[in-house]
C-alpha positions in Angstrom: -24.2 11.5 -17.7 -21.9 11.3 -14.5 -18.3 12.8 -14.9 -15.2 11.0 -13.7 -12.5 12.5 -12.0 -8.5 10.8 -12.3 -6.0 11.4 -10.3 -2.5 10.1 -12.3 0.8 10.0 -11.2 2.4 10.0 -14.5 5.9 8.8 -13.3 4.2 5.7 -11.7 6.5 2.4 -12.7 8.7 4.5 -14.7 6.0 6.4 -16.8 4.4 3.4 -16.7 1.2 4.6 -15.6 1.7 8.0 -18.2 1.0 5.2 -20.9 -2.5 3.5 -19.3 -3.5 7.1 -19.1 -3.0 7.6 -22.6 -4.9 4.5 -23.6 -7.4 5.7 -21.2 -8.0 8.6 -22.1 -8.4 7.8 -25.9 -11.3 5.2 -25.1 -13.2 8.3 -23.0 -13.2 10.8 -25.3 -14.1 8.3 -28.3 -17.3 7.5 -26.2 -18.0 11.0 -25.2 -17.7 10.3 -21.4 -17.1 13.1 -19.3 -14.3 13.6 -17.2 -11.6 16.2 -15.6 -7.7 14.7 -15.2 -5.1 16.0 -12.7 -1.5 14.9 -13.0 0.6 14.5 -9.8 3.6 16.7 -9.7 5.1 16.2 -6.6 4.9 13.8 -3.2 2.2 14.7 -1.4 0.0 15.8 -4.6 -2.7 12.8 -5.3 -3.7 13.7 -1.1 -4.3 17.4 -2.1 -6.1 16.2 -5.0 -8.3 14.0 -3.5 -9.0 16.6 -0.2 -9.9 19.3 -2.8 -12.2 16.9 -4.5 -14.3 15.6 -1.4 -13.6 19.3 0.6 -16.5 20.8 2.3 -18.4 22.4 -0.2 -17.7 18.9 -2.6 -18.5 16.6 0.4 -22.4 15.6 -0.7 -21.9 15.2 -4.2 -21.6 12.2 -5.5 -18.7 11.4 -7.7 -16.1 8.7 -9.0 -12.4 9.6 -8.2 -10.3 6.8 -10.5 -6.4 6.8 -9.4 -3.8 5.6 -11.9 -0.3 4.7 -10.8 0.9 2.4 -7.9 -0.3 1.5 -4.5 1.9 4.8 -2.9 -0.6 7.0 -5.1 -3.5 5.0 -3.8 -2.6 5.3 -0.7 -2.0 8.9 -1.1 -5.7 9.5 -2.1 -7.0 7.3 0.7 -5.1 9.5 2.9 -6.9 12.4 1.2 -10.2 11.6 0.7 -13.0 12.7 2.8 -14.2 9.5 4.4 -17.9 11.4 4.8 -17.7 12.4 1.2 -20.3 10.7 -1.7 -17.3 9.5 -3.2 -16.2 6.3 -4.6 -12.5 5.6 -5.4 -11.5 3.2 -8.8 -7.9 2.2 -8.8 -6.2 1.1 -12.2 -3.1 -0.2 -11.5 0.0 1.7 -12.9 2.7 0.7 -10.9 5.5 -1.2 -10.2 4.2 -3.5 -7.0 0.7 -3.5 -8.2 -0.3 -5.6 -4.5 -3.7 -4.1 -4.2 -4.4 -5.2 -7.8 -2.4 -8.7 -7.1 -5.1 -8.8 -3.3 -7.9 -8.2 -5.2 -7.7 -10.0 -9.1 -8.3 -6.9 -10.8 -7.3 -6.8 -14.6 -4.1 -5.3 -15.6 -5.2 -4.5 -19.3 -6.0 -0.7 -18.5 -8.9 -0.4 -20.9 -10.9 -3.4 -20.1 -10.2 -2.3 -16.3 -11.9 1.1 -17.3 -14.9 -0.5 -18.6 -15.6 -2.3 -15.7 -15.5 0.5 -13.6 -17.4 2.1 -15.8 -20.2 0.3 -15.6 -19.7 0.1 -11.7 -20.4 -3.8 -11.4 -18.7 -4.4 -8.0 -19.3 -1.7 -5.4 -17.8 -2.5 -1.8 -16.7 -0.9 1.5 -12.9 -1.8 2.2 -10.9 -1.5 5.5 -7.9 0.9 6.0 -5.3 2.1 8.3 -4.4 4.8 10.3 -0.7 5.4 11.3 -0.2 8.0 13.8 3.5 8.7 15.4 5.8 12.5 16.5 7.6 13.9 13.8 7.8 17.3 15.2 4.0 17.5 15.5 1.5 14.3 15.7 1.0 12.9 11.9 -1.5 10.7 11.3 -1.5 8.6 7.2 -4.4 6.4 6.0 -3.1 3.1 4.1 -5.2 0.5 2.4 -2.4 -2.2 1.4 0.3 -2.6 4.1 2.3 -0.7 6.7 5.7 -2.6 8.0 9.2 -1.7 9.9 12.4 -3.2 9.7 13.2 -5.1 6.7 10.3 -4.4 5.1 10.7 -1.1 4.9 13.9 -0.7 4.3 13.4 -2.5 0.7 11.0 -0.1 -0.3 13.7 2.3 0.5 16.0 0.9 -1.1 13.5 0.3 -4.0 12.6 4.0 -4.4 16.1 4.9 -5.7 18.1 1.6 -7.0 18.6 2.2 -10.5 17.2 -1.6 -10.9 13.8 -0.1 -10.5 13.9 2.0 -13.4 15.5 -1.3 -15.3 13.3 -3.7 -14.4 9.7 -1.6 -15.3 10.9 -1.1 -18.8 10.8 -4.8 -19.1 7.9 -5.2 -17.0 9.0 -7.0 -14.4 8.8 -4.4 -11.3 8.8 -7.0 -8.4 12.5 -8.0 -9.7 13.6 -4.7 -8.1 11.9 -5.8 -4.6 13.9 -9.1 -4.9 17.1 -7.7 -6.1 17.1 -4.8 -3.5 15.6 -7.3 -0.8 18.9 -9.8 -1.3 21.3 -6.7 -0.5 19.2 -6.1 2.4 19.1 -8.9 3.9 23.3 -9.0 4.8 23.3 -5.2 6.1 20.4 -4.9 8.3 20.6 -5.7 11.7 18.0 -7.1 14.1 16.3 -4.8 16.8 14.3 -5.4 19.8 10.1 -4.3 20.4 7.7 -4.2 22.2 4.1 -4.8 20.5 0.5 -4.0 22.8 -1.8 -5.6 20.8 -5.3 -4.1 21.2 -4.5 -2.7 24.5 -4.6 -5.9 26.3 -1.5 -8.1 24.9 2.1 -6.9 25.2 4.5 -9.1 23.0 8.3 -8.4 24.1 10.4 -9.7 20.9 14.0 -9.7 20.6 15.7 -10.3 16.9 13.4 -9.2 15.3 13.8 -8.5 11.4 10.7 -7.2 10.1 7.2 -6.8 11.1 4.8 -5.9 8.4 1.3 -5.0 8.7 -1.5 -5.9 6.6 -5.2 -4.6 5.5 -4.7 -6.6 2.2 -2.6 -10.1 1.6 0.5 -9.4 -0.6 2.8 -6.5 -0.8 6.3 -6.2 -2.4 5.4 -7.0 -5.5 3.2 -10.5 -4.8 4.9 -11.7 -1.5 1.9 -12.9 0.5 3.6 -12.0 3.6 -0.3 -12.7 4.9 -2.4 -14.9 3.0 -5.0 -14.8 5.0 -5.8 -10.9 5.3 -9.1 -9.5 4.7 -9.3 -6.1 3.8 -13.0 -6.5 4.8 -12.9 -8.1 8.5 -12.0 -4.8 10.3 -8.4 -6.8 11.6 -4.7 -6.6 10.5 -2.8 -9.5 9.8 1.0 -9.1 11.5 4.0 -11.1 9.9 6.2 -11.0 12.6 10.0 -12.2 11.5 12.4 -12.9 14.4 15.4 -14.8 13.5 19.3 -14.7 14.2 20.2 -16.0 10.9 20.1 -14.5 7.6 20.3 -17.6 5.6 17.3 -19.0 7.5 15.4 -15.2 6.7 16.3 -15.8 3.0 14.4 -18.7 3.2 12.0 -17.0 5.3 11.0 -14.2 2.6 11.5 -17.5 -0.5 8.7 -18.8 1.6 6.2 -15.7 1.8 6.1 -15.5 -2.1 4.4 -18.1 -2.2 2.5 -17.7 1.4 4.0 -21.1 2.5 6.2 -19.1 5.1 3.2 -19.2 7.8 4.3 -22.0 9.6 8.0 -22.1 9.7 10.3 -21.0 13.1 11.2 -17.6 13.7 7.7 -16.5 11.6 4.5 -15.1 14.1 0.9 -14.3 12.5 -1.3 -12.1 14.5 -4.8 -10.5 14.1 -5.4 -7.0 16.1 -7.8 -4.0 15.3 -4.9 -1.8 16.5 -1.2 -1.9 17.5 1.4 0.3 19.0 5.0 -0.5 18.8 8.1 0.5 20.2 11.8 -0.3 19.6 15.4 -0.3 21.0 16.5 2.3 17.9 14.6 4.4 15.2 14.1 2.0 12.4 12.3 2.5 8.7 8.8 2.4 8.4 6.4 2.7 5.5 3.0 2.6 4.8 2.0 1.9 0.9 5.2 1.1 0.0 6.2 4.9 0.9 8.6 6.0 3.6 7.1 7.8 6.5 10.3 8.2 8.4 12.8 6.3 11.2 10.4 6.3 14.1 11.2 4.2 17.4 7.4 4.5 18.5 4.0 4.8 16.5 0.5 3.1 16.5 -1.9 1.6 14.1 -5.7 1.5 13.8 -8.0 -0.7 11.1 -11.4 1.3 10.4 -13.7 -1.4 9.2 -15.3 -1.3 6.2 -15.4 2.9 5.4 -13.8 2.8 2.4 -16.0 3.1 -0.7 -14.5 1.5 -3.8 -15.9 -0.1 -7.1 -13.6 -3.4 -7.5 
């Protein structure tokens, strides 16, 4: 009988994620399945986890890694994993955002998830990013939802310690925080200038510009479909690039992308690439997953096609 391995981050959505654990873990041990748990404890924790469980001497054999919590934890064991390993990742979603559940339709009723991966009926090979930028020494982060700067980052920022948060997962209703949090936003952050080399071969001078955010799947933010069209399979990233002088018009702007109807309107550029680099007038807030990698004012991005091995 195969064992399964979880990696938890009980303080997902407000111990959100603590709770489908529990339920969980109850249906495994009623059916005998065999498994081992580890509990996050601090930021950082699910990428140890997941490097000591596809390490060297764990590389060639085969295993399951399941991930409860949110897309940051996910992203954190993406960033960990041995890519050579005989490892496939299961994600049940935990968290507040839930965007790679939203991208790809899987169920939020934790149990009925666990069954299906279980029984392993969808296995595929998914796309992800690198980041790479100077802090000190070069750092490099995998990400398998979004990366972004600006705006976009900023709200998960701002997300990460508004008491709203907190609030608005007791009632179940994360992606409130993103709104409420993204309205505040909107009147204090200014515009900045960049320069964007697309692929090595397109340079894209941009003043005003509000947000650019970076996509291997569709949504982020809780549901926005800041790019509807992403494939997390096609080996591209979809760029939502925002330039606009006006904030009432950007309010409209991000009313728009919840619904993925913001494609077309003025101040709002869509762009495929297999890699990026950008560079800015001032540091400004980047993330990847949802979590904050710093206030960088130059980084790059690469799309690996396809070398990511997870049972949807």
């Amino acid at each position: 009988m195969e064992k399964y391995y979880f990696i938890i981050n009980p303080l997902a959505s407000s111990g959100k994620a603590a709770v489908v654990w529990r339920d969980c873990k109850s249906y495994l041990d009623r059916h005998h399945i065999e498994y081992e748990a580890f509990m996050t404890s601090y930021a950082g924790h699910a990428t140890k986890l997941a490097a000591d469980l596809t390490g060297s001497r764990e590389r060639t054999a085969e295993k399951t890694i399941v991930v409860i919590g949110g897309d940051g934890t996910l992203g954190d064991v993406v960033s960990g994993i041995n890519i050579s390993a005989q490892a496939a990742i299961a994600f049940i979603p935990g968290g507040s955002g839930n965007d790679f559940s939203r991208s790809n339709h899987l169920s939020r009723h934790a149990v009925r998830r666990l069954k299906y991966i279980l029984k392993r009926r969808r296995i595929i090979w998914l796309d992800y990013g690198v980041i790479s930028y100077i802090q000190g020494e070069l750092q490099q982060r995998r990400f398998i939802v979004s990366s972004g700067l600006g705006l976009d980052a900023r709200i998960c920022e701002g997300v990460q310690v508004s008491p709203m948060k907190g609030f608005f997962n007791r009632l179940h209703l994360g992606r409130l925080a993103y709104i409420g949090v993204g309205v505040r936003k909107i009147f204090r952050e200014k515009p900045f200038s960049a320069q964007v080399v697309l692929d090595g071969t397109r340079t894209l001078d941009l003043d005003h510009v509000r947000y650019i955010s970076i996509h291997v799947q569709p949504r982020e933010g809780g549901g926005f479909r800041m790019a509807p069209r992403a494939d997390g399979q096609d080996g591209q990233f979809d760029l939502c690039i925002v330039t606009s002088g006006s904030r009432l018009y950007l309010t409209k702007i991000l009313i728009s992308a919840f619904l993925g109807r913001h494609t077309r309107l003025k101040g709002v550029h869509m762009i495929r690439c297999t890699t990026a680099v950008f560079r800015t007038d001032q540091k400004v807030c980047v993330h990847t997953d949802g979590e904050i990698c710093g206030h960088l004012n130059e980084f790059n991005v690469l799309c690996e096609r396809r070398k990511l091995k997870m049972i949807l």
